[in-house]
PyMOL Python script that loads the backbone (N, CA, C, O; Angstrom):
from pymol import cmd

cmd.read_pdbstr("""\
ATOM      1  N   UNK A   1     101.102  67.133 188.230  1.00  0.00           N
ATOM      2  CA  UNK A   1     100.176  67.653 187.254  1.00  0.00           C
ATOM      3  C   UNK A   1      99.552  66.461 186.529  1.00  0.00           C
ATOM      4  O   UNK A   1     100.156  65.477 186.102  1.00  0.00           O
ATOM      5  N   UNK A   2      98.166  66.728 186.459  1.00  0.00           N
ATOM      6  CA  UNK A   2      97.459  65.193 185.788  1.00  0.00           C
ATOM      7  C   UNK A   2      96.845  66.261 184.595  1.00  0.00           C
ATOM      8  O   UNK A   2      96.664  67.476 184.522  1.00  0.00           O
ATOM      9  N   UNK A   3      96.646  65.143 183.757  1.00  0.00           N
ATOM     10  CA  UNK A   3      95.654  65.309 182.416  1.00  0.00           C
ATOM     11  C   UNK A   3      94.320  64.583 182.194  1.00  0.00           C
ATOM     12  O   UNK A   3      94.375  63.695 181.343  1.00  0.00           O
ATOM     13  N   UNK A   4      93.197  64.770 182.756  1.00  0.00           N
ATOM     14  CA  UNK A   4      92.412  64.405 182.940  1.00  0.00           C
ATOM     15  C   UNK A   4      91.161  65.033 182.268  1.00  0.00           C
ATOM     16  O   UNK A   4      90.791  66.140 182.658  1.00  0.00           O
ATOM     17  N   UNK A   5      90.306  64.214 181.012  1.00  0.00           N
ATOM     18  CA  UNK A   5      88.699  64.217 180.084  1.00  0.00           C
ATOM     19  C   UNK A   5      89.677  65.747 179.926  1.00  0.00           C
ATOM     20  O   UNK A   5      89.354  66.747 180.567  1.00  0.00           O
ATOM     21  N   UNK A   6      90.663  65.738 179.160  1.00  0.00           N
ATOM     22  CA  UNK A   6      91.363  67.146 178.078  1.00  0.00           C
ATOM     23  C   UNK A   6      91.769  68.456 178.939  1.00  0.00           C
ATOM     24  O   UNK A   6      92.318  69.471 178.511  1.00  0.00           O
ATOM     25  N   UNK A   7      91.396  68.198 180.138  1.00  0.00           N
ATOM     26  CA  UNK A   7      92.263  69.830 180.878  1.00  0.00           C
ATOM     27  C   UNK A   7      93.121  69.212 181.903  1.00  0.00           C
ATOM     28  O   UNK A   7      92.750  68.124 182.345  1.00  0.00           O
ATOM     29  N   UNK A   8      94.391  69.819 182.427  1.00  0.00           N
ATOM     30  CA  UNK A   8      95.302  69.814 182.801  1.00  0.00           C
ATOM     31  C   UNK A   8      94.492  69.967 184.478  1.00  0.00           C
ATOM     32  O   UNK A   8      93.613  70.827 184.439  1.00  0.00           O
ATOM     33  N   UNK A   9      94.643  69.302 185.875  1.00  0.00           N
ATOM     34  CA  UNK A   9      94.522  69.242 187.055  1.00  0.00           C
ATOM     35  C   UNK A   9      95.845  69.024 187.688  1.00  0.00           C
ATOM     36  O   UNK A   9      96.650  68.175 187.306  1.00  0.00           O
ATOM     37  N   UNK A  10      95.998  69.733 188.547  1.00  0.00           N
ATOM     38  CA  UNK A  10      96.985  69.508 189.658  1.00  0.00           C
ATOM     39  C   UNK A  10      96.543  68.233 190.606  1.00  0.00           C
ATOM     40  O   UNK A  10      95.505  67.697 190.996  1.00  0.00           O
ATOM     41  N   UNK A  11      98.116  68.061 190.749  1.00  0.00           N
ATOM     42  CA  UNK A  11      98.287  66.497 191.065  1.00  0.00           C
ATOM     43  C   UNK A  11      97.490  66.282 192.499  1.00  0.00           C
ATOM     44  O   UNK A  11      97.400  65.084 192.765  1.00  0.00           O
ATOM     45  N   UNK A  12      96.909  67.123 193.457  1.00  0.00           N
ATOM     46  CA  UNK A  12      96.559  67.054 194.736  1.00  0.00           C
ATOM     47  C   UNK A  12      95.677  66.495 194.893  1.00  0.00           C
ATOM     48  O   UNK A  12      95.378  65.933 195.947  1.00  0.00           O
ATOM     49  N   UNK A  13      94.974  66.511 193.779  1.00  0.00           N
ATOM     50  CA  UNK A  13      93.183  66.363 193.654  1.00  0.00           C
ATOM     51  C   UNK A  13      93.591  65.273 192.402  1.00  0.00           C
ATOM     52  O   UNK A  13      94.321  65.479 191.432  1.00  0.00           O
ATOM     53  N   UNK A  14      93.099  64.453 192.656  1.00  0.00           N
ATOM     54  CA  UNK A  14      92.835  62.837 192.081  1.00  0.00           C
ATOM     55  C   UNK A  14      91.080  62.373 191.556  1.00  0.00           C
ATOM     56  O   UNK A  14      90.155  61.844 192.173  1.00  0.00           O
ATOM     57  N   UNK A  15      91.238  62.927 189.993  1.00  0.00           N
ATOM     58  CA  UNK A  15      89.762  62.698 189.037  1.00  0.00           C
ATOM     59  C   UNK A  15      89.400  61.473 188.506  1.00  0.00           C
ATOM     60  O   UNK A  15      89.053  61.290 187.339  1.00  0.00           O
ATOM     61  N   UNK A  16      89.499  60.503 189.511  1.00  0.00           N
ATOM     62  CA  UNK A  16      89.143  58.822 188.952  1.00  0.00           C
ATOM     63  C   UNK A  16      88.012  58.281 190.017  1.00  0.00           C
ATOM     64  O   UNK A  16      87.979  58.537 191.221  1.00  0.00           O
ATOM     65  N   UNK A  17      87.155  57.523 189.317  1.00  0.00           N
ATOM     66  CA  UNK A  17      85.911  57.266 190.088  1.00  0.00           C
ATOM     67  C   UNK A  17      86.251  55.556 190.543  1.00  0.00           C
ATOM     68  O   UNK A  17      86.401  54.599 189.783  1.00  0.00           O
ATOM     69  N   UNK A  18      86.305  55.589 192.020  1.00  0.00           N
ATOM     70  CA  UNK A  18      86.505  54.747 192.511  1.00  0.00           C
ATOM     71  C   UNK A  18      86.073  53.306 192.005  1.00  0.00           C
ATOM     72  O   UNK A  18      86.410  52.239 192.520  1.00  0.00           O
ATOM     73  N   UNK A  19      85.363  53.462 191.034  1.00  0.00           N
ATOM     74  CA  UNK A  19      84.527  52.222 190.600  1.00  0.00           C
ATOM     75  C   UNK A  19      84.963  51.756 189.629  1.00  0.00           C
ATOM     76  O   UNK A  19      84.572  50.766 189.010  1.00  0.00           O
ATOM     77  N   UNK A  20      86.283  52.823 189.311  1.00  0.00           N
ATOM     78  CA  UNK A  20      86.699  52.422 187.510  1.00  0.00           C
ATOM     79  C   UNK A  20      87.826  51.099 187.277  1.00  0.00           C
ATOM     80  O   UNK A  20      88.758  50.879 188.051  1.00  0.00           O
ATOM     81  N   UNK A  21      87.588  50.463 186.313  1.00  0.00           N
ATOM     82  CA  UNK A  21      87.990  49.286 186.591  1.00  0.00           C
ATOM     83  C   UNK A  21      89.750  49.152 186.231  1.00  0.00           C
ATOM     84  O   UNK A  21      90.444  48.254 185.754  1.00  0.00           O
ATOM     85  N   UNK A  22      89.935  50.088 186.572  1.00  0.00           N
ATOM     86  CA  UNK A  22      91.572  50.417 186.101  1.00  0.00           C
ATOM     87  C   UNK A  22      91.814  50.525 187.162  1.00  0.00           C
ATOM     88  O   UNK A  22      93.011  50.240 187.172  1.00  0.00           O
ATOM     89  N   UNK A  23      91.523  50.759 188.213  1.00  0.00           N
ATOM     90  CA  UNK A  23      91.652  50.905 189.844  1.00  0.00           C
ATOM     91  C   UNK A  23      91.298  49.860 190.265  1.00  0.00           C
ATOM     92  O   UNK A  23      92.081  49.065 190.785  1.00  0.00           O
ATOM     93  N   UNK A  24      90.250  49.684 190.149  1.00  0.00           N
ATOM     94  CA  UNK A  24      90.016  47.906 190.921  1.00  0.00           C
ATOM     95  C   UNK A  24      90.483  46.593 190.331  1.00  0.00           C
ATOM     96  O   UNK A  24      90.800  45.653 191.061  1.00  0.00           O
ATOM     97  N   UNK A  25      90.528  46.522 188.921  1.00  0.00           N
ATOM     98  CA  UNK A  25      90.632  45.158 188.357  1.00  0.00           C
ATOM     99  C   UNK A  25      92.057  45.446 187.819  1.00  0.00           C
ATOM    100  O   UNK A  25      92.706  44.493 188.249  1.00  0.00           O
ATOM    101  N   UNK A  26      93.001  46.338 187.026  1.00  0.00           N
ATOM    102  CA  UNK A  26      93.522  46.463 186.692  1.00  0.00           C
ATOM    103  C   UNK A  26      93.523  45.993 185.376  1.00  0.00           C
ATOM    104  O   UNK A  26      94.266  45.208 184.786  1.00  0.00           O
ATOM    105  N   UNK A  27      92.575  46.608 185.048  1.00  0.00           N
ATOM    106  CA  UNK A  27      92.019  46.317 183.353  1.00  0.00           C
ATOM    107  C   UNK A  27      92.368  47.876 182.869  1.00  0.00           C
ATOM    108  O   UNK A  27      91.695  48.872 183.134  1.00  0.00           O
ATOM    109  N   UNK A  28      93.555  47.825 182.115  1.00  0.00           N
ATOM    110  CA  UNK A  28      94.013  48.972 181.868  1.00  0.00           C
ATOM    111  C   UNK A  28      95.406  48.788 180.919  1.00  0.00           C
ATOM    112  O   UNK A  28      95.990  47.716 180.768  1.00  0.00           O
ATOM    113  N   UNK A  29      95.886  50.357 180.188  1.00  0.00           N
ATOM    114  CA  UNK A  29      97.518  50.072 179.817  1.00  0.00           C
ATOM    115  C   UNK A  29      97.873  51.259 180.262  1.00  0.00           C
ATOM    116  O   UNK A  29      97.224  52.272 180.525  1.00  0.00           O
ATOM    117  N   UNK A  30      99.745  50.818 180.344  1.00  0.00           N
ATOM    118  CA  UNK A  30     100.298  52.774 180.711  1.00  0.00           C
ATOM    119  C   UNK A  30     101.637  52.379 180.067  1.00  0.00           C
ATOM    120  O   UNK A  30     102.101  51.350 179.575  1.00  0.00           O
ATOM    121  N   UNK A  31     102.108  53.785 180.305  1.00  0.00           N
ATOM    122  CA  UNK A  31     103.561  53.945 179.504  1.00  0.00           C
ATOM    123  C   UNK A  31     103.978  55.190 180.072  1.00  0.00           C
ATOM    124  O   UNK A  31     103.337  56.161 180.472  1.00  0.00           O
ATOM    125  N   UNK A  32     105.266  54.922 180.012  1.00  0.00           N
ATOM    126  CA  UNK A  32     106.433  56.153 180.788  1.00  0.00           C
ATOM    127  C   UNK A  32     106.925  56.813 179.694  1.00  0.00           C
ATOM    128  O   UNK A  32     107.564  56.036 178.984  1.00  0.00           O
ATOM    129  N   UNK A  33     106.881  58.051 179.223  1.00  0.00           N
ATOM    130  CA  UNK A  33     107.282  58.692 178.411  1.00  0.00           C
ATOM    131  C   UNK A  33     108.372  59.770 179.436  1.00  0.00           C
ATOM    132  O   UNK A  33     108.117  60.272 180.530  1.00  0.00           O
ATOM    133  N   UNK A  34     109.827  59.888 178.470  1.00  0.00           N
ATOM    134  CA  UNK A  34     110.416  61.136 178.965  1.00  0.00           C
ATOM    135  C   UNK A  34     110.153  62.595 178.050  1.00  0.00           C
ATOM    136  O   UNK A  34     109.968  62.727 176.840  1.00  0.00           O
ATOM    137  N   UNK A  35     110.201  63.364 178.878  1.00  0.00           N
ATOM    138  CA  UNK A  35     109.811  64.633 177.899  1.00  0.00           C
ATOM    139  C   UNK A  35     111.163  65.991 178.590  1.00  0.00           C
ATOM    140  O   UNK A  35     111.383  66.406 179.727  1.00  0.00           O
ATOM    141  N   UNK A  36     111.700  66.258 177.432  1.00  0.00           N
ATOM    142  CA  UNK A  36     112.959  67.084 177.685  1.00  0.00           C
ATOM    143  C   UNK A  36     112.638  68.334 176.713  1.00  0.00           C
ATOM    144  O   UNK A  36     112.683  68.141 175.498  1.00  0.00           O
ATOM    145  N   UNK A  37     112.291  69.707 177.260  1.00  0.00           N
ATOM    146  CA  UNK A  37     112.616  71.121 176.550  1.00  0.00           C
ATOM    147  C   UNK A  37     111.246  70.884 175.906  1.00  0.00           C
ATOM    148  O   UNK A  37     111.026  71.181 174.732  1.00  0.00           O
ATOM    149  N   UNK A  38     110.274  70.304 176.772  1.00  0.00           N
ATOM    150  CA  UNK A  38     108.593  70.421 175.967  1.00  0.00           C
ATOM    151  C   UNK A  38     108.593  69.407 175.147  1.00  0.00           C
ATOM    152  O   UNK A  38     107.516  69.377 174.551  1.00  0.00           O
ATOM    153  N   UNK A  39     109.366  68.473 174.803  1.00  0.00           N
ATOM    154  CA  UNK A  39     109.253  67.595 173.597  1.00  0.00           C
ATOM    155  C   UNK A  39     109.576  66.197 174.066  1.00  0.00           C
ATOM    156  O   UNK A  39     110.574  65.655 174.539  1.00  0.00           O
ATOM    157  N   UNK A  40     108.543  65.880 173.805  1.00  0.00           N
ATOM    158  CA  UNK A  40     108.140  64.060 174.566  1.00  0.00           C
ATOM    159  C   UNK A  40     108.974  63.372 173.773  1.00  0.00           C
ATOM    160  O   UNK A  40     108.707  63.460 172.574  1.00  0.00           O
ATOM    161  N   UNK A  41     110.086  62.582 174.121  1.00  0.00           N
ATOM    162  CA  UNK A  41     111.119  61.935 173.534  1.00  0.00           C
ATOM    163  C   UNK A  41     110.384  60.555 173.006  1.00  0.00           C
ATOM    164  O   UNK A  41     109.574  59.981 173.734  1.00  0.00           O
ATOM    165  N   UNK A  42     110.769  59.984 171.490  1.00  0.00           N
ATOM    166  CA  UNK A  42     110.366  59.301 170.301  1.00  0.00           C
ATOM    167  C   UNK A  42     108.512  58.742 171.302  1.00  0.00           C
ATOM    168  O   UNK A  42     108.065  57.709 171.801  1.00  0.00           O
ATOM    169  N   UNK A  43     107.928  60.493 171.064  1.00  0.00           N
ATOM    170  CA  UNK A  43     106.519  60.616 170.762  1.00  0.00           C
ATOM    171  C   UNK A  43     105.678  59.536 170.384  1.00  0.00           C
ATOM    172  O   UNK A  43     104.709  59.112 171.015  1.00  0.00           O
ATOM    173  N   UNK A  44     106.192  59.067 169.149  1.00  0.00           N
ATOM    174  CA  UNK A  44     104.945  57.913 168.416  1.00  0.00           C
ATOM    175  C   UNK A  44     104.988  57.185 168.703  1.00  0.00           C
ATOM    176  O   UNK A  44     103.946  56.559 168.898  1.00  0.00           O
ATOM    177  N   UNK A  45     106.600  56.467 169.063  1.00  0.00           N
ATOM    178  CA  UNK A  45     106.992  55.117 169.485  1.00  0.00           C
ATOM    179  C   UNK A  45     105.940  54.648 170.826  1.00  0.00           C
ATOM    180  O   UNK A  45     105.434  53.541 171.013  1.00  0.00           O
ATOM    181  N   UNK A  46     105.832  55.715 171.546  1.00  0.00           N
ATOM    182  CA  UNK A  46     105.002  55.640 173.062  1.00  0.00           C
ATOM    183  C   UNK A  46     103.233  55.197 172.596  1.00  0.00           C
ATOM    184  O   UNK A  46     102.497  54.362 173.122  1.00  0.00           O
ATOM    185  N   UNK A  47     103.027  55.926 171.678  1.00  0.00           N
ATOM    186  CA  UNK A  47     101.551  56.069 171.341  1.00  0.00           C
ATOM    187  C   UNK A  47     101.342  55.006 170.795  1.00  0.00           C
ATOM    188  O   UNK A  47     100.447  54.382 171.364  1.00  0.00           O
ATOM    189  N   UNK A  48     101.934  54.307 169.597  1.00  0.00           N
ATOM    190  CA  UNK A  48     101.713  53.549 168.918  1.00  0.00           C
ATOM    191  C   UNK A  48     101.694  52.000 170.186  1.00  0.00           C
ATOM    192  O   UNK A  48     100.778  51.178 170.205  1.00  0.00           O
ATOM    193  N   UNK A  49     102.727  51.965 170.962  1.00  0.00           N
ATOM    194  CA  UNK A  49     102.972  50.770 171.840  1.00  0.00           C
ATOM    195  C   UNK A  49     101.583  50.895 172.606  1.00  0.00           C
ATOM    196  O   UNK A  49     100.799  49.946 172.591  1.00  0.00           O
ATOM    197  N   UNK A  50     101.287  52.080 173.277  1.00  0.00           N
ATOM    198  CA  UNK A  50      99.845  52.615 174.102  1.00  0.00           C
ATOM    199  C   UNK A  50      98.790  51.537 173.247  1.00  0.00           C
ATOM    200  O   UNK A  50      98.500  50.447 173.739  1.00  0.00           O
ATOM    201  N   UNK A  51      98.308  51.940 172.032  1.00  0.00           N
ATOM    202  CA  UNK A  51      97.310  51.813 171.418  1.00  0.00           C
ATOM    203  C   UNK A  51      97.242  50.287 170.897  1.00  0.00           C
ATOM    204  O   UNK A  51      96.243  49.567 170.891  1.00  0.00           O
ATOM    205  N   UNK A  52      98.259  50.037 170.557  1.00  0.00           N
ATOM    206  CA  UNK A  52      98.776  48.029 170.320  1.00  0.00           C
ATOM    207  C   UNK A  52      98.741  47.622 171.701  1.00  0.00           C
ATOM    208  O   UNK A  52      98.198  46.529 171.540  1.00  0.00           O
ATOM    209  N   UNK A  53      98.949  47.724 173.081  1.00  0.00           N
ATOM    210  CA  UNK A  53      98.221  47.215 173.901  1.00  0.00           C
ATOM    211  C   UNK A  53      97.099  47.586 174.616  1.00  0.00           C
ATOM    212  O   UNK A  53      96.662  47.011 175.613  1.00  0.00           O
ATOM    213  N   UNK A  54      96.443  49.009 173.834  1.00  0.00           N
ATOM    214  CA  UNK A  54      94.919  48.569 174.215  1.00  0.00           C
ATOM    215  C   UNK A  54      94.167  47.673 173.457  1.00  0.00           C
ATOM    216  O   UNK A  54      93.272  46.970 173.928  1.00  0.00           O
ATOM    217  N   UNK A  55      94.467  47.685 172.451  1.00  0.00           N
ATOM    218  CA  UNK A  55      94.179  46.827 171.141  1.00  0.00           C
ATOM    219  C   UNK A  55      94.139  45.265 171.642  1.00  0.00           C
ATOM    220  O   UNK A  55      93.319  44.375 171.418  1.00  0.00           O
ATOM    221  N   UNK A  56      95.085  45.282 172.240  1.00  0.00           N
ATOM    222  CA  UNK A  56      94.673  43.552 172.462  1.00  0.00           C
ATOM    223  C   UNK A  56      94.636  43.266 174.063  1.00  0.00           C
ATOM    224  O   UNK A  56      95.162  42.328 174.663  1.00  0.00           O
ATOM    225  N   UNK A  57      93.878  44.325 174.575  1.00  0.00           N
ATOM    226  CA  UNK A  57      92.506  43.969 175.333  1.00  0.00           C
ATOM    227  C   UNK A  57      91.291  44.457 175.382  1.00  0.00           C
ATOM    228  O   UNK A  57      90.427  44.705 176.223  1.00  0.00           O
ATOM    229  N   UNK A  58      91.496  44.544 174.011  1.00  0.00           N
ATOM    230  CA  UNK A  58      90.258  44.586 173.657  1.00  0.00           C
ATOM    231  C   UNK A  58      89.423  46.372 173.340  1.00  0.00           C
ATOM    232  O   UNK A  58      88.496  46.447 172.534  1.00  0.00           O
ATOM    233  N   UNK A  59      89.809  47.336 173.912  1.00  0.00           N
ATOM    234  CA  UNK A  59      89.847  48.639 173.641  1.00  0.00           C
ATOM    235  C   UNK A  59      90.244  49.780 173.031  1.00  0.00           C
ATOM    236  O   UNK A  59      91.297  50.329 173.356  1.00  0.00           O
ATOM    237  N   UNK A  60      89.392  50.289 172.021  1.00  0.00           N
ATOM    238  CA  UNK A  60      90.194  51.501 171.376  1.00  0.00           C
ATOM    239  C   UNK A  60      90.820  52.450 172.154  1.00  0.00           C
ATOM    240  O   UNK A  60      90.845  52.373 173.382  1.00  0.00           O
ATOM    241  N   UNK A  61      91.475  53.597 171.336  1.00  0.00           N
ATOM    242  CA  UNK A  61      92.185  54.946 171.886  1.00  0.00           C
ATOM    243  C   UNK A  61      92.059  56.485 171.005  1.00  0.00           C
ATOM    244  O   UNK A  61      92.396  56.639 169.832  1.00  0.00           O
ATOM    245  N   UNK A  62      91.624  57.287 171.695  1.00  0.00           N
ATOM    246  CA  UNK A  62      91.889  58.758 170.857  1.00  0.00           C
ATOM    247  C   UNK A  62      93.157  58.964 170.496  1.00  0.00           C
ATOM    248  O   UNK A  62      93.769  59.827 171.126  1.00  0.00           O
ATOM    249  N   UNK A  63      93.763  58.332 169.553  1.00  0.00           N
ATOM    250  CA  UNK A  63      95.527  58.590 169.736  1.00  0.00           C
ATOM    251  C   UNK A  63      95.644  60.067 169.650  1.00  0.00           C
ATOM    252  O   UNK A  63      96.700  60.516 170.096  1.00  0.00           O
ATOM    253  N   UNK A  64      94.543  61.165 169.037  1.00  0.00           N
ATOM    254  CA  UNK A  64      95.142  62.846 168.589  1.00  0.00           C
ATOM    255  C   UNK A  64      95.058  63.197 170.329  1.00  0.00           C
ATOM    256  O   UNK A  64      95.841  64.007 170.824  1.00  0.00           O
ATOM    257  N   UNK A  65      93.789  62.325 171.337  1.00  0.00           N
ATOM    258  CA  UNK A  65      93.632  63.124 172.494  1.00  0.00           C
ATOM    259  C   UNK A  65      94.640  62.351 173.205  1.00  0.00           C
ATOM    260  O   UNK A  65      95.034  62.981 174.186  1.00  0.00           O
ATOM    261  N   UNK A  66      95.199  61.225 173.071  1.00  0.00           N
ATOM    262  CA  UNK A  66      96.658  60.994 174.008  1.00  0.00           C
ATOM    263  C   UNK A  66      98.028  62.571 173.117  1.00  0.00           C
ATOM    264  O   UNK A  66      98.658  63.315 173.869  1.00  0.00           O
ATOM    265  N   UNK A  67      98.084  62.624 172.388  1.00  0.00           N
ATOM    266  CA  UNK A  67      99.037  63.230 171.902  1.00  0.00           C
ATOM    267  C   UNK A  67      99.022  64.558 172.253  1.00  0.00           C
ATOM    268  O   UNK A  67      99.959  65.337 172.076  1.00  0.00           O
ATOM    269  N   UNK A  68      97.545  64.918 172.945  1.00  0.00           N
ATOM    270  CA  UNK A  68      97.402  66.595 173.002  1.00  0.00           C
ATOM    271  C   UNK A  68      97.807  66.499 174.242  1.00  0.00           C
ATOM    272  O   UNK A  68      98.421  67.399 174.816  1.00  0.00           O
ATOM    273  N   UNK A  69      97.472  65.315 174.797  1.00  0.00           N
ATOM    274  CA  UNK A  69      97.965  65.050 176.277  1.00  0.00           C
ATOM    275  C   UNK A  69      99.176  65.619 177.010  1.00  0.00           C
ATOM    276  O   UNK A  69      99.500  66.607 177.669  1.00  0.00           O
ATOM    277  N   UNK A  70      99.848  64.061 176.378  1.00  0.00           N
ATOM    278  CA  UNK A  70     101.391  64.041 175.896  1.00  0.00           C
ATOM    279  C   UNK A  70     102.476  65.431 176.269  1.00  0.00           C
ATOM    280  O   UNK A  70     103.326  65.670 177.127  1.00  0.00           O
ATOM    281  N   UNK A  71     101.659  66.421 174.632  1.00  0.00           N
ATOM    282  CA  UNK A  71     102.496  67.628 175.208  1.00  0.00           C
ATOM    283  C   UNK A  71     101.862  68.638 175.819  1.00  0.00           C
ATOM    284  O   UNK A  71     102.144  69.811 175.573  1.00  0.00           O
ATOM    285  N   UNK A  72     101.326  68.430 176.321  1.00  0.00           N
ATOM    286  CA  UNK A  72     100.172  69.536 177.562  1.00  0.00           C
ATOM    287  C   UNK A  72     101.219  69.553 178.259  1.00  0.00           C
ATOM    288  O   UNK A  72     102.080  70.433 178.238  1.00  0.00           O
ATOM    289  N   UNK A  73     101.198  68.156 179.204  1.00  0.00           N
ATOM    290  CA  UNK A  73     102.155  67.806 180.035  1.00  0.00           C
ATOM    291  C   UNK A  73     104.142  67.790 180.090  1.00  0.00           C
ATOM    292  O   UNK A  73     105.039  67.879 180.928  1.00  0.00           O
ATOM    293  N   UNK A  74     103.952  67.590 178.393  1.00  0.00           N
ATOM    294  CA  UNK A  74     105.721  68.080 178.521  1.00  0.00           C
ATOM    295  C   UNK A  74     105.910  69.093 178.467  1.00  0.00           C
ATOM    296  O   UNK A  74     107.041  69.451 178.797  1.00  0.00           O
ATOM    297  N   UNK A  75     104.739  70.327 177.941  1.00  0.00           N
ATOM    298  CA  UNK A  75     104.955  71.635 178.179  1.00  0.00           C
ATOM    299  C   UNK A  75     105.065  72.380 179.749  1.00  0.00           C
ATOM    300  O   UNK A  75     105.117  73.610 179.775  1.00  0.00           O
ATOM    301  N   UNK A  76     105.087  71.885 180.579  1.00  0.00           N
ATOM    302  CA  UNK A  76     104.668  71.976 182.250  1.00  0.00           C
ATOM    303  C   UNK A  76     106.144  72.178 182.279  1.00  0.00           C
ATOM    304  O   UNK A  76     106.387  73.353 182.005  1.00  0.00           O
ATOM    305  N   UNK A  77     107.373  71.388 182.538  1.00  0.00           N
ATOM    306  CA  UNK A  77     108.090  71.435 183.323  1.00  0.00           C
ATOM    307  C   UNK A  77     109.778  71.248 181.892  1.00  0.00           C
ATOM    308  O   UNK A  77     109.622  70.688 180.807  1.00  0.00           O
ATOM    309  N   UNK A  78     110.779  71.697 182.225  1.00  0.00           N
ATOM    310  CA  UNK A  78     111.960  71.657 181.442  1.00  0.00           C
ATOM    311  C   UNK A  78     112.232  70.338 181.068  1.00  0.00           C
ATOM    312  O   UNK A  78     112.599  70.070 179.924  1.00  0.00           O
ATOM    313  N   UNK A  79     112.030  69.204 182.235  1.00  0.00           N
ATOM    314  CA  UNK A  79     112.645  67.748 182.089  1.00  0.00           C
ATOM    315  C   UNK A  79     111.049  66.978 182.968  1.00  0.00           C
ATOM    316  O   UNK A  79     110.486  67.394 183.980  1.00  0.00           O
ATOM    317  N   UNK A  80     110.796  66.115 182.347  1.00  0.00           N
ATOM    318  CA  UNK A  80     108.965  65.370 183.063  1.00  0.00           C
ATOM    319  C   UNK A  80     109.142  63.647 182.491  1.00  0.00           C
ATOM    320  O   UNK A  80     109.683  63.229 181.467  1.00  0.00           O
ATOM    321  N   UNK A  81     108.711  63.181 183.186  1.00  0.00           N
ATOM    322  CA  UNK A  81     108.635  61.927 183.260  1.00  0.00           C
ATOM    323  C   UNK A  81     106.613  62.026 182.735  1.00  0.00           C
ATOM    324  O   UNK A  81     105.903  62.704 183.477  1.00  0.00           O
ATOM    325  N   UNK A  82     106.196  61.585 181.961  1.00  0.00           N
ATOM    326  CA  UNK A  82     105.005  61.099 181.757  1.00  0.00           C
ATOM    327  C   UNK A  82     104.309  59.979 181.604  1.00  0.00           C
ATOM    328  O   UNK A  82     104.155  59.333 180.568  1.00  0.00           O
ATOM    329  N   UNK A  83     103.959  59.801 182.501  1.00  0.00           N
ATOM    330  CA  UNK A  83     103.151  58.390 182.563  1.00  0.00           C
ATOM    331  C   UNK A  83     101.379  58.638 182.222  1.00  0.00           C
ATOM    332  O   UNK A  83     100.616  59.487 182.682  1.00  0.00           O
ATOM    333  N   UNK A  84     101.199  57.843 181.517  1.00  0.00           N
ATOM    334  CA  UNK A  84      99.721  57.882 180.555  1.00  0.00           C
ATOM    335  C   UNK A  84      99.218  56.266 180.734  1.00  0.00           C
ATOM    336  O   UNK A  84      99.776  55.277 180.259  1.00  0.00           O
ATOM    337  N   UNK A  85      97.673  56.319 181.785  1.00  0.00           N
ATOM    338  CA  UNK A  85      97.444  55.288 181.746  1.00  0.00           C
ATOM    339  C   UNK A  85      96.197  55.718 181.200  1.00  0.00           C
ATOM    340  O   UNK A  85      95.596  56.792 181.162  1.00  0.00           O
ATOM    341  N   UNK A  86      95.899  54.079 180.617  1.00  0.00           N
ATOM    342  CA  UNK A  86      94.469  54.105 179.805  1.00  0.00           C
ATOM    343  C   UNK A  86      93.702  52.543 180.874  1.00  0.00           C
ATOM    344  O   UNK A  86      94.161  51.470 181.266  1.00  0.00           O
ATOM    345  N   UNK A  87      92.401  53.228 180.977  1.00  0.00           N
ATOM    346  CA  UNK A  87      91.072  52.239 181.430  1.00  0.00           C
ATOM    347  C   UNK A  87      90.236  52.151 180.848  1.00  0.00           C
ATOM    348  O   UNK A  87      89.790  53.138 180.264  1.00  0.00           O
ATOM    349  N   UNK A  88      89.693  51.003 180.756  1.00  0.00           N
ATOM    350  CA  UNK A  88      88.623  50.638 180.261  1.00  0.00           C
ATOM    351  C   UNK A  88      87.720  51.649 180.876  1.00  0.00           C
ATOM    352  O   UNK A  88      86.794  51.992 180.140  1.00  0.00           O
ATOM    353  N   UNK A  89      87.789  52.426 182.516  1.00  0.00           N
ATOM    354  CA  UNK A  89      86.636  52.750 182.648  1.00  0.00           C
ATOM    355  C   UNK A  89      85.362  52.552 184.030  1.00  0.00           C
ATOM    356  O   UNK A  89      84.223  52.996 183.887  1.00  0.00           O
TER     357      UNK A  89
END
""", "prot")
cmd.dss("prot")
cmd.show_as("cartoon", "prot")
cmd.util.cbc("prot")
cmd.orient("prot")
């Protein structure tokens, strides 16, 4: 299950444009969040680390639209591993 521009896509179908530089250059950040019973384990700690290394390369972050993310996705499954990458684009 992906989270992709705010609605939830199944993982089969892959919504990234080949040109984006998070795919090619690896100009990007991510983070592994665990999420147990819908609830993304120490939540902020993830967001805040997310946003301090987009920050110093140079790129802001929607932290409310990573967070709606977040539990979109821990709401999916009992026990989820979430990984949240950010691109420049």
């Amino acid at each position: 299950m992906l989270w992709s521009n705010g609605r939830l896509v199944e993982g089969g179908t892959l919504p990234f444009a080949m040109g984006d530089r998070g795919l090619l250059l690896g100009d990007g950040v991510f983070d592994t969040a665990l999420a147990i019973q819908g609830q993304v384990a120490f939540e902020a700690a993830h967001v805040d680390r997310l946003a301090a290394a987009a920050e110093a390369l140079g790129f802001a972050i929607a932290r409310e639209r990573i967070v709606e993310a977040m539990r979109a996705l821990a709401s999916t499954a009992p026990l989820a591993a979430i990984r949240t990458t950010l691109t420049r684009g």
